[in-house]
BALO-170565 format. One record per residue: residue in one letter; x, y, z negated of N, C-alpha, C in turn. Coordinates in steps of 0.001 Angstrom, whole numbers, padded with zeros to 6 digits, always signed. Each point is the difference from the previous one (the first is absolute). Example, Ala and Ser with C-alpha at 12.3 -4.5 7.8 and 13.67 -1.06 7.14 Angstrom:
a+013190-005690-007800-000890+001190+000000+000900+001200+000000/s-000350+001050+000720+000820+001190-000060-000770+001090-000730/
This chain:
x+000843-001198+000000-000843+001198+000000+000874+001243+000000/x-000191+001065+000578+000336+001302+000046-000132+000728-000815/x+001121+000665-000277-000866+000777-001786-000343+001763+001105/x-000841+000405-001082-000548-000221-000817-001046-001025-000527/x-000334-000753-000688-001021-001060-000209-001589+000366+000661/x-000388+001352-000895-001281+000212+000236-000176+001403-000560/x-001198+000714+000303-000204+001441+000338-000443+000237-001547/x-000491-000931-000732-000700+000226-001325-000165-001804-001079/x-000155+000753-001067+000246-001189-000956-000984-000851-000053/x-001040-000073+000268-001067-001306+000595+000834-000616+001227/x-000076+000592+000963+000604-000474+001079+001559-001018-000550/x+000566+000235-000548+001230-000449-000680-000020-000990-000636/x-000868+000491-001382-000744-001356-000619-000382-000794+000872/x-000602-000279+001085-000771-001236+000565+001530-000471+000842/x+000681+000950+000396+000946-001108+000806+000612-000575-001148/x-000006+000126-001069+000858-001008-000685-001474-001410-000185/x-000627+000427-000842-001097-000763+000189-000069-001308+001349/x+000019+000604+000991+000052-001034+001432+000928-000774+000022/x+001070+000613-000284+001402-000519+000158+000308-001196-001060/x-000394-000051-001539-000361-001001-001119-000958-001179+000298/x-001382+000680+000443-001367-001228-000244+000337-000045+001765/x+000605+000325+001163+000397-001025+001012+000923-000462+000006/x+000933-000109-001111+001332-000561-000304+000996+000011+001745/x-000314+001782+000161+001240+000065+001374+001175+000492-000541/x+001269-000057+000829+001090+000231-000039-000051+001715+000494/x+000404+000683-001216+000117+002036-000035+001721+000225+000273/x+000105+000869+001210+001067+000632-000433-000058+001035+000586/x+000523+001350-000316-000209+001717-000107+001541+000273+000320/x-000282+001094+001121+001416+000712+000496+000287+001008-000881/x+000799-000484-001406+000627+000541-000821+002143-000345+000292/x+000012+000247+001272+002076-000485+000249+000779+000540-000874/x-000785+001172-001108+000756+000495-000724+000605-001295-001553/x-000690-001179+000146+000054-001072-000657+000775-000932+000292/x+001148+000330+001039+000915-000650+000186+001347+000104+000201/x+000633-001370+000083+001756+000347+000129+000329+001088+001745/x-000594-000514+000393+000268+000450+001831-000879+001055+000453/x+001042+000845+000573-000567+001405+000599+000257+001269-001142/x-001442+000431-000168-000277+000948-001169+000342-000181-001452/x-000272-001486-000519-000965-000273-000900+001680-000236-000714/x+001120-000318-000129+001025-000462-000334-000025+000833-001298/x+000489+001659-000081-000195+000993-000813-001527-000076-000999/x-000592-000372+000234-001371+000188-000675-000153-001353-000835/x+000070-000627+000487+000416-001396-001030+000867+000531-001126/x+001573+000153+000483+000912-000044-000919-000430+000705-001312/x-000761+001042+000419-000550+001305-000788-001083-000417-000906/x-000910-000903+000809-000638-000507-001318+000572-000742-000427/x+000704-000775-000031+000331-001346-000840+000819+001222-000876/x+000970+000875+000929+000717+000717-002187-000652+000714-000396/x-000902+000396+000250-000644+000608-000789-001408-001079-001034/x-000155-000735+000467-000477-001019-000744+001477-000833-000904/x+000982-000126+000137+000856-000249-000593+000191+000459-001565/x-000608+001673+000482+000430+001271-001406+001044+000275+000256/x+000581+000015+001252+001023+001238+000144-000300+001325-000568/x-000757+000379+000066-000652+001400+000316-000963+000465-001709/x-000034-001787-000607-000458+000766-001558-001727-000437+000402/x-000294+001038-001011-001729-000255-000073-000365+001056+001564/x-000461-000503+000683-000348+000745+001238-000889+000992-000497/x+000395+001763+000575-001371+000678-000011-000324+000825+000464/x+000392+000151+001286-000285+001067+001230+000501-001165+001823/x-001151+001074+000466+000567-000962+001626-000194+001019+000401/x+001017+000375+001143-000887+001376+001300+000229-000799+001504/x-001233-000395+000421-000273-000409+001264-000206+000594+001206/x+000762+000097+001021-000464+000702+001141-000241-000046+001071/x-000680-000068+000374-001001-000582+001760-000135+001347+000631/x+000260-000104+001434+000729+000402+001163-001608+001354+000082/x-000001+001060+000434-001055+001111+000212-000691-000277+001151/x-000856-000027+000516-001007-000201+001244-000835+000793+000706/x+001787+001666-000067-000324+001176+000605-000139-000787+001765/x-000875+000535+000807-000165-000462+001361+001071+001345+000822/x+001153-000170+000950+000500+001478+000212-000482+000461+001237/x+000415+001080+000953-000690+001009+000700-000176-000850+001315/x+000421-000645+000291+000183-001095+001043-001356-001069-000188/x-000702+000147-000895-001383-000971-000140-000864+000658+000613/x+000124+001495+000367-001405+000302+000381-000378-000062+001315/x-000164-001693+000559-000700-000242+001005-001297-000237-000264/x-000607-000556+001665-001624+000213+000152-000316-001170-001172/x-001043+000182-001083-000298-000680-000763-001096-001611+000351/x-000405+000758+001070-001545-001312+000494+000104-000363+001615/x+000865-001185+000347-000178-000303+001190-001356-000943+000645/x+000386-000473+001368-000750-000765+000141-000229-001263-000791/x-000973-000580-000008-000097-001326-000792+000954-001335+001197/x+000488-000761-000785+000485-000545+000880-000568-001430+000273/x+000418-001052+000925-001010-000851+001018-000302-000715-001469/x-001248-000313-000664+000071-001661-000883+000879-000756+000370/x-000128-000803+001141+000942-000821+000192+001377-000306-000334/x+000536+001412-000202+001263+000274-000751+000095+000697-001289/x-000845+000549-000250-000021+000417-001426-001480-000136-000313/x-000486-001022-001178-001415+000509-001030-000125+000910-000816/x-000232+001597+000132+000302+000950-000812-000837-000490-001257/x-001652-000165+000265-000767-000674-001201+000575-001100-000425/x+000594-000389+000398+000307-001431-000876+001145+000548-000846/x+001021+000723+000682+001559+000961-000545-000752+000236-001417/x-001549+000884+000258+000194+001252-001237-000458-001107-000770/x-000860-001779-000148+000190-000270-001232-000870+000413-000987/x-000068+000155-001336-000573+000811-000601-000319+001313+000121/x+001507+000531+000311-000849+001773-000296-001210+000293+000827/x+000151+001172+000017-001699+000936+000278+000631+000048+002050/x-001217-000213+000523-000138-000515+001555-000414+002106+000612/x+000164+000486-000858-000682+001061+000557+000965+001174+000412/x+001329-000692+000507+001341+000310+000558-000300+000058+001484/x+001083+000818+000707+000190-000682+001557+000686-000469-000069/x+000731-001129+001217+001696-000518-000496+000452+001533+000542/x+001502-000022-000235+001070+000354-000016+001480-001061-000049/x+001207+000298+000753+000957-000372+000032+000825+000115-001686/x-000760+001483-000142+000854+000285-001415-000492-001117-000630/x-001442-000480-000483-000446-000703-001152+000780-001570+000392/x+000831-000258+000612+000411-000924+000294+001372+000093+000046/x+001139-001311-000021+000994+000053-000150+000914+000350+000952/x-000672+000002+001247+000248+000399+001237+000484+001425-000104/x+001322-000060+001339+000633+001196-000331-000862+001100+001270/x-000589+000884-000753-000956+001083+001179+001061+000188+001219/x-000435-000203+000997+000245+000264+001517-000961+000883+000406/x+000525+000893+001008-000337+000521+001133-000862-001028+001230/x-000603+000843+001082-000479-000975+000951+000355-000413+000542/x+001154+000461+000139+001371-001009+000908+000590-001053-000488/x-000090+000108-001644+000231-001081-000613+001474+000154-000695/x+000096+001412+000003+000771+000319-000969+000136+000700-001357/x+000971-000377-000791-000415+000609-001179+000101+001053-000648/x-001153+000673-000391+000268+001380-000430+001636+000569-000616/x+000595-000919-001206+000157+000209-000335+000993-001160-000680/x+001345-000052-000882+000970-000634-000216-001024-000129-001871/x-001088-000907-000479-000163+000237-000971+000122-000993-001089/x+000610+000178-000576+000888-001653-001074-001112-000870-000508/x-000282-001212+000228-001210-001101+000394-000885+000000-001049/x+000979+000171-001883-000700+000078-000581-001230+000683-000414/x-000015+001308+000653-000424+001365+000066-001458+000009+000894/x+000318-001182+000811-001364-000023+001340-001312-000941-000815/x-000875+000759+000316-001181-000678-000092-001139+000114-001596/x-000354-001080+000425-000593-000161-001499-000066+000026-001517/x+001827-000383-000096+000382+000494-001039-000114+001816-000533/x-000331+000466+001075-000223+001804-000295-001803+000657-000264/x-000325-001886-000074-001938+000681+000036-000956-000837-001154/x-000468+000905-000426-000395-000391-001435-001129-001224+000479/x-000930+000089+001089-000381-001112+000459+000230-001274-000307/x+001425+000077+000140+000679-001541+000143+000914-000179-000721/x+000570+001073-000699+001103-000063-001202+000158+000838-000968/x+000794-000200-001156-000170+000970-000982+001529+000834+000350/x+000892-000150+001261+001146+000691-000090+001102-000418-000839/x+001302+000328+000217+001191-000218-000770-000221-000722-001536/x-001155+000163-000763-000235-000449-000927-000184-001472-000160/x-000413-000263+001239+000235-001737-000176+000713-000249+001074/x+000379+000899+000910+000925-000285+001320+001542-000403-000972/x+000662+000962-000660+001017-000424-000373-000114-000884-001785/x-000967+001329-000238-000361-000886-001380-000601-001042-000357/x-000028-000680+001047-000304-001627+000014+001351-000583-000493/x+000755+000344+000894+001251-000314-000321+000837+000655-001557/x-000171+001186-000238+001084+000137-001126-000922-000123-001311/x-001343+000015+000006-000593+000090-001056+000296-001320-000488/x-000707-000849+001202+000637-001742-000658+001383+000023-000605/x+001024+000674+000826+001549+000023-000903-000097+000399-001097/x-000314+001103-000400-000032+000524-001300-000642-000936-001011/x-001490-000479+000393-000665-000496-000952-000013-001709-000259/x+001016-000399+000881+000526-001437+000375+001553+000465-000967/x+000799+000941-000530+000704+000138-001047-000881-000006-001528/x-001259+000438+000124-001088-000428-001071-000635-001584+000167/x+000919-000164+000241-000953-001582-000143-001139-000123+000854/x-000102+000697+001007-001917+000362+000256-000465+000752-000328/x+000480+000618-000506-001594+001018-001375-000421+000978+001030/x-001313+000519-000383-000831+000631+000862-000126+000971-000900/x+000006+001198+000027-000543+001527-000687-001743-000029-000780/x+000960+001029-000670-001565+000393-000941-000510+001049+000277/x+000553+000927+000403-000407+001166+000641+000831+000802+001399/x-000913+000730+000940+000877+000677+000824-000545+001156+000145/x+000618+001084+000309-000314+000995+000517+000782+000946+000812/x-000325+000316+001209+000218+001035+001096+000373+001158-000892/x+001489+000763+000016+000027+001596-000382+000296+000488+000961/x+000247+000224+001562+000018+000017+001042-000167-000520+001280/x-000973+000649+000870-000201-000848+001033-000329+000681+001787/x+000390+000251+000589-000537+000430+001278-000071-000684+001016/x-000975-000234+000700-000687-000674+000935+000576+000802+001306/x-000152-001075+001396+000222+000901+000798-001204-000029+001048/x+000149+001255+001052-001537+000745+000469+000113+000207+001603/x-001294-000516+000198-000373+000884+001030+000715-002134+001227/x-000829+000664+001158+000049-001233+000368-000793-001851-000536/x+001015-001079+000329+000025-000901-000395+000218-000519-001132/x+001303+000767-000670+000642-000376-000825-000494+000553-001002/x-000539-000342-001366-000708+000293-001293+000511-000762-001408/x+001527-000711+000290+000332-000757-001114+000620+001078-001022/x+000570-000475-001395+001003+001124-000953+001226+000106+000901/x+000606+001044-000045+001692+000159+000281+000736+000014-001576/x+000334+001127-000521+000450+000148-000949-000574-000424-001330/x+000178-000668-000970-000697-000374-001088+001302-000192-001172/x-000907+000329-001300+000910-000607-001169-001162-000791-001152/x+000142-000896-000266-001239-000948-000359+001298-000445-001494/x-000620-000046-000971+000291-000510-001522-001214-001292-000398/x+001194-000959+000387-000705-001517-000900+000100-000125-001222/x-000599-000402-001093+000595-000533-001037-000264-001046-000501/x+000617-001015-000659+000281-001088-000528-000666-000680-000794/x-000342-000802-000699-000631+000233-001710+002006-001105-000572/x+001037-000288+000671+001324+000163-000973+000542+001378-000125/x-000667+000963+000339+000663+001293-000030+000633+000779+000826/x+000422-000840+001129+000211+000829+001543-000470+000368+000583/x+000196+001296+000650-000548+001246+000915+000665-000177+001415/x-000438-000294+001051+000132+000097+001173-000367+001228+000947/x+000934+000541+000713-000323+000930+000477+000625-000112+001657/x-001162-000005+000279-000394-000311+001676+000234+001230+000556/x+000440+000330+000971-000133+001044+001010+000850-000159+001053/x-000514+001374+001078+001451+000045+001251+000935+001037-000395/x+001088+000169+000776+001217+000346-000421-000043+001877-000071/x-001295+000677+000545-000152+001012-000169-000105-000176-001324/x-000533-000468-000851-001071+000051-001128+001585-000358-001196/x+000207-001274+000164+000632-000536-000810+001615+000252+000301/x+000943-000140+001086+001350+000485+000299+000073-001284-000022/x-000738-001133-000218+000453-001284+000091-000237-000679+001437/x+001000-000495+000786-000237-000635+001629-000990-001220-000541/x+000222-000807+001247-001166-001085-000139+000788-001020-000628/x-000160-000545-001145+000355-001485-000679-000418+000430-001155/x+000436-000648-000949-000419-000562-001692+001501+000151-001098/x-000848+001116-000949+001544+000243-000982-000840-000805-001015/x+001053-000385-001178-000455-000206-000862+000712+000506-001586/x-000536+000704-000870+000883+000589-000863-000433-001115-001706/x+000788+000568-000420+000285-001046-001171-000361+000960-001177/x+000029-000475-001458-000054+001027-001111+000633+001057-000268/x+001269-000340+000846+001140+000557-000672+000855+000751+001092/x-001089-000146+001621+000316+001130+000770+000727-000613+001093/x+000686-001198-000144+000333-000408+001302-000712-000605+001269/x+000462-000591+000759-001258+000209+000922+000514-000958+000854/x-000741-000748+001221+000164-000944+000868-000948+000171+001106/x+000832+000621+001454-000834+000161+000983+000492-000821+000757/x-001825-000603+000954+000024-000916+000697-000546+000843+001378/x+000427-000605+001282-000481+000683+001105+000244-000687+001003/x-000347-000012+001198+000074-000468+001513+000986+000488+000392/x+001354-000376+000499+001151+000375+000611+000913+001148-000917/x-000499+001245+000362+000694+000996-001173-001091+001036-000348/x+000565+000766-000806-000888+001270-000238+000616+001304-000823/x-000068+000801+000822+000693+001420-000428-000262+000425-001447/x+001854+000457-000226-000193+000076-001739-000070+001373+000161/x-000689+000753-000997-000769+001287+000139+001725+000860-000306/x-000310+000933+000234+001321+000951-000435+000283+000079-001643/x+001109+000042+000057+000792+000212-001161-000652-001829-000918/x+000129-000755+000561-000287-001139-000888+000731-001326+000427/x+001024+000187+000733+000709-000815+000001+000638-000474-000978/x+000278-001664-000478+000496-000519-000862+000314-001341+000175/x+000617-000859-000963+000796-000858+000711-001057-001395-000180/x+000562-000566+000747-000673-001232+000527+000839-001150+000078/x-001150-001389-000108+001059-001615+000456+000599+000452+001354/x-000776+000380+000806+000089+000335+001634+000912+001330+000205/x+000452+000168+000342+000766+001366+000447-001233+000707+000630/x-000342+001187-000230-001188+000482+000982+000847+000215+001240/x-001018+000164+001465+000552+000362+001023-000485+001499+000528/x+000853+000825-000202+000099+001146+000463-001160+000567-001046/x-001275+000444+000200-001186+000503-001164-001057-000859+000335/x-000078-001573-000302-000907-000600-000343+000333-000907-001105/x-001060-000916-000574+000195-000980-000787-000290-001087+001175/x+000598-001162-000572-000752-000978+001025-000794-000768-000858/x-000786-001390+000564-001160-000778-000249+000160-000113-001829/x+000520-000174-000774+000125-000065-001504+001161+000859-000669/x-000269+001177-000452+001022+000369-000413-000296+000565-001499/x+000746+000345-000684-000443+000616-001525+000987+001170-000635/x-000351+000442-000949+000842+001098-000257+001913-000718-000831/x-000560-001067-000776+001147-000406-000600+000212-001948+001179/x+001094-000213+000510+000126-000836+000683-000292-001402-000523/x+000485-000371-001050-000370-000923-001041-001203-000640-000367/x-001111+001200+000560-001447-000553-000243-000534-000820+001482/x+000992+000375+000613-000148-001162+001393+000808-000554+000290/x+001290-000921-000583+000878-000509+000024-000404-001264-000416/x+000975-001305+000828-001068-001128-000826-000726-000353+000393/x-000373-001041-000354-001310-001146+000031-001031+000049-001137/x-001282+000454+000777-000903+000209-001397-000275-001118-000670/x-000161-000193-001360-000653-001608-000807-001208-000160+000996/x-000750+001003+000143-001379+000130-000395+000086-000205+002221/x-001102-001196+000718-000021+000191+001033-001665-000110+000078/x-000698+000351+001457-001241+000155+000334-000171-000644+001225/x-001203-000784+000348-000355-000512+000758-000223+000673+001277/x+001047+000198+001082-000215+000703+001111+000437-001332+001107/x+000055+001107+001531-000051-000579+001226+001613+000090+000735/x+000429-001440-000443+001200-000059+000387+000807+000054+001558/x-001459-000401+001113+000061+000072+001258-000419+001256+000575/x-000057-000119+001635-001194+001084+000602-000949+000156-000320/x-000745+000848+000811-001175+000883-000723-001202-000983+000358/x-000099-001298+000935-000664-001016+000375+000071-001428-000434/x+000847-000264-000247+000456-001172-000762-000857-000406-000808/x-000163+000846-001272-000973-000688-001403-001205-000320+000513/x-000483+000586+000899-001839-000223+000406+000504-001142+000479/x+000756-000473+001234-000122-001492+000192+000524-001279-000749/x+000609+000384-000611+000380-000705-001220-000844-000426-001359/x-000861+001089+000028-001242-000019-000961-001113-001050+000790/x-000264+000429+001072-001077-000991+001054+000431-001462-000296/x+001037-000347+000221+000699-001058-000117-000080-000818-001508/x+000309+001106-001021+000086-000851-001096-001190+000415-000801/x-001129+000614+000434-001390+000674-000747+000519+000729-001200/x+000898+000429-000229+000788+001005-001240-000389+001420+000629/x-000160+000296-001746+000079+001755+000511+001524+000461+000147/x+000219+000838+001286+001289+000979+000269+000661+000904-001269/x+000146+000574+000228+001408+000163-001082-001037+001746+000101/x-000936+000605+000021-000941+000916-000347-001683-000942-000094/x+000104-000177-001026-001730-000594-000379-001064+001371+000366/x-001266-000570+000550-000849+000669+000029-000483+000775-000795/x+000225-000138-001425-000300+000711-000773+001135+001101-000681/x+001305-000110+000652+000814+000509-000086-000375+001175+000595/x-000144+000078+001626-000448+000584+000837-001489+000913-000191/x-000239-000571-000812-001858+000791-000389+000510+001043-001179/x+001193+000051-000803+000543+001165-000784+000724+000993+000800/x+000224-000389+000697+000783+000698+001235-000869+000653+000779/x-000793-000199+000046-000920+000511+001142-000755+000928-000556/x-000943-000648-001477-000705+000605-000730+000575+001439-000298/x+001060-000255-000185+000542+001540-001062+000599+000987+001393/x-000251-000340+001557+000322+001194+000727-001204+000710+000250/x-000803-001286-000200-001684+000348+000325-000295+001067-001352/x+000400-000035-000714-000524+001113-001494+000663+001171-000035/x+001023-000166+000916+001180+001308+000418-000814+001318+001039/x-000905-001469+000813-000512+000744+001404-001206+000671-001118/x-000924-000523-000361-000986+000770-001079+000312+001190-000429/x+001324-000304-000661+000326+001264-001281+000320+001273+001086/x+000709-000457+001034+000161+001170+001409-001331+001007+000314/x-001233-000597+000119-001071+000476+000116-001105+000455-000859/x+000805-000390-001425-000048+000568-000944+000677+000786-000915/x+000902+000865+000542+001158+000392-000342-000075+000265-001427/x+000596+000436-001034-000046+000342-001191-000662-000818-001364/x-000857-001239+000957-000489-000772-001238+000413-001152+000159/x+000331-000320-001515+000326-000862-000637-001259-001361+000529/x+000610-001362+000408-000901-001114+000573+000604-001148-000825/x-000866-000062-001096+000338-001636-000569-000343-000955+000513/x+000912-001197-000426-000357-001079+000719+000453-001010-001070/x-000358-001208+000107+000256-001091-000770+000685-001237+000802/x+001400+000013-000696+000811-000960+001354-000564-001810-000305/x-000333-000245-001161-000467-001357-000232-001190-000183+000598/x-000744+000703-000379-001925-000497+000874+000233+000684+001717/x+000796+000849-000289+000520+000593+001639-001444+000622+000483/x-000770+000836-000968-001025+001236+000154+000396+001295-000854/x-000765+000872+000812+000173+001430-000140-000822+000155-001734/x+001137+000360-000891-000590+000785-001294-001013+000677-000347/x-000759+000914+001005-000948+001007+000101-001215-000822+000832/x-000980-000534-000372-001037-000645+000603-000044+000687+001274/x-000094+001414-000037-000564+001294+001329+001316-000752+000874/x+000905-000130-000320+001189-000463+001246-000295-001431+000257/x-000399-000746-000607-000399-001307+000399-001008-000016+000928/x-000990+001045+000111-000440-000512+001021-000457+000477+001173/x+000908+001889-000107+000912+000710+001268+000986-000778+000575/x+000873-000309-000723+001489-000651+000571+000571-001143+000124/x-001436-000825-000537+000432-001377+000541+000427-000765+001521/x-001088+000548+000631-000533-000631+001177+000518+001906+000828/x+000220-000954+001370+000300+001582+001041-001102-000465+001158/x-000203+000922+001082-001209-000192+001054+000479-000917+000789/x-001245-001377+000521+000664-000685+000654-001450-000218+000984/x+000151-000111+001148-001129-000393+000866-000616-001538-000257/x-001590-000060-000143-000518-001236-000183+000332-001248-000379/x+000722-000417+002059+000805-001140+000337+001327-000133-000541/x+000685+001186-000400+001438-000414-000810-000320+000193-001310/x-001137-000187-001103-000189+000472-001280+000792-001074-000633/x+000749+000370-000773+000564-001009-000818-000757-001162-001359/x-001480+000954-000359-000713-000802-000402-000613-001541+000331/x-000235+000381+000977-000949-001377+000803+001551-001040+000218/x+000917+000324+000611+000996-000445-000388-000036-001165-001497/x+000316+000665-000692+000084-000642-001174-000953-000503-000654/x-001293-000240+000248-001167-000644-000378+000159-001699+001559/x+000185+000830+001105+000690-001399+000625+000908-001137-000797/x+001595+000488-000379+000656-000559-000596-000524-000830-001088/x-001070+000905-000704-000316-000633-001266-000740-001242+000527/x-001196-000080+000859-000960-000763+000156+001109-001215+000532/x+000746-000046+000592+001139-001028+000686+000271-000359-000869/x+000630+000265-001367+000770-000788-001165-000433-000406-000747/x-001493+000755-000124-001190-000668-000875+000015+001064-001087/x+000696+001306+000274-000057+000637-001489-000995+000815-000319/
């Protein structure tokens, strides 16, 4: 499965649900969970910091990439529809709301001209759907699929007790209607404060720090990431030129070594465990319910965005909203008839007998 999992926490809940009472084989494009590619640094990082390198953990600053669109997007927004035969736009949109035209943008497709060229040189992640509230909640589960699980996969799992948006701007006009800039505060019930944002907001690039009681710290990231001015300091790694690379920390020692403490990750490619799981009916090295904390808590991020300034409890054990009034605004998001996730899950049930 593709992360993000799902648009809202019913929806979430039931894929784990399906995935248990049809006893199928789950696995979620989390690569940040492994030795190869990305994931090498992000491992190491949790395992020392689950070690107690770092002491009683009690700050994280997380940062996922901004989803400013630049001056070069503003092509024609609504083309022709194109043949069925080659594309099912109704079938594409799925759940959301049908009361769209297509467009090239709402799709992953890179917008062309009628000649069949492209407007525009625009970096892949950036195209499409991921920029429309329609179909996604934006960077918040685009990247924070990925680092939130890091962070909260150094918690054992744990899912937040509260979040709230203290900054947030959306972007306008056109297609595109997802957040750009945001700074979002999780908190814990062990006492850690997470603080989400993009690098306007926070000065933090995109990966996962983690600070300790006593102030030291362990950042994890994808390849490298620029150390802010005047904060250079020494490292296991020699920095190269002004970055850190994939694990680095302020004192070298706290990443030196072999941690006691190791975690169940993905020692191959990013394909491997799913067929390996098929094969041996085992869950992959991310359980479904692993994946439903992960998902859940970008989904309460996207809320608190559109609710900027208030505080949104939640309860990570029963995995419902604290405030009845949010239970039963923010459970469920709009889904057309034929894709309702309800009827769904009254299927499942009647099949297993439950």
């Amino acid at each position: 499965m593709q992360k993000p999992m799902a648009l809202s926490v019913e929806e979430s809940e039931a894929i784990v649900e399906a995935v248990r009472k049809m006893k199928r084989v789950f696995h979620i494009g989390t690569q940040q969970r492994c030795d190869r590619g990305c994931g090498a640094g992000f491992v190491k990082g949790v395992e020392y910091v689950r070690d107690g390198r770092l002491g009683k953990l009690a700050r994280i600053d997380l940062g996922i990439i901004d989803n400013s669109p630049k001056s070069e997007w503003q092509v024609p927004s609504l083309e022709r529809t194109p043949d069925p035969k080659d594309f099912d736009f109704d079938l594409w949109l799925g759940p959301a709301s049908d009361a769209v035209r297509y467009s090239q943008l709402r799709t992953h497709w890179r917008p062309v001209d009628e000649k069949g060229k492209p407007y525009a040189k625009i970096p892949g992640q950036n195209v499409g759907w991921l920029q429309i509230k329609d179909y996604c909640t934006g960077n918040i589960s685009g990247w924070g699929s990925h680092h939130v699980d890091i962070a909260q996969w150094a918690m054992e799992n744990a899912g937040p007790v509260s979040v709230k948006c203290e900054k947030v701007k959306f972007l306008q006009g056109r297609l595109f209607n997802v957040h750009d800039d945001c700074l979002i505060t999780y908190k814990y019930a062990n006492g850690v404060e997470m603080k989400l944002g993009t690098p306007r907001l926070t000065g933090y690039r995109c990966g996962v720090r983690f600070f300790g009681e006593n102030g030291d710290w362990i950042s994890t990231c994808r390849g490298t990431t620029a150390i802010p001015e005047g904060k250079r300091v020494d490292t296991a790694y020699k920095a190269k030129a002004d970055f850190w690379r994939n694990c680095e920390a302020n004192r070298k020692e706290l990443i030196t070594g072999e941690p006691k403490v190791k975690v169940i990750h993905n020692p191959f490619n990013h394909h491997r465990p799913w067929f390996l799981g098929m094969r041996s009916r085992q869950d992959t090295n991310v359980t479904v319910e692993e994946a439903n904390v992960s998902t859940i808590s970008c989904i309460l991020g996207y809320h608190a965005m559109n609710e900027a300034g208030r505080t949104i409890g939640w309860d990570p054990a029963k995995r419902v909203f604290t405030n009845p009034d949010d239970q039963k605004r923010l459970y469920s998001c709009f889904e057309r008839p034929q894709f309702a996730v309800a009827p769904i899950i009254r299927e499942i049930r009647k099949k297993v007998g439950a």
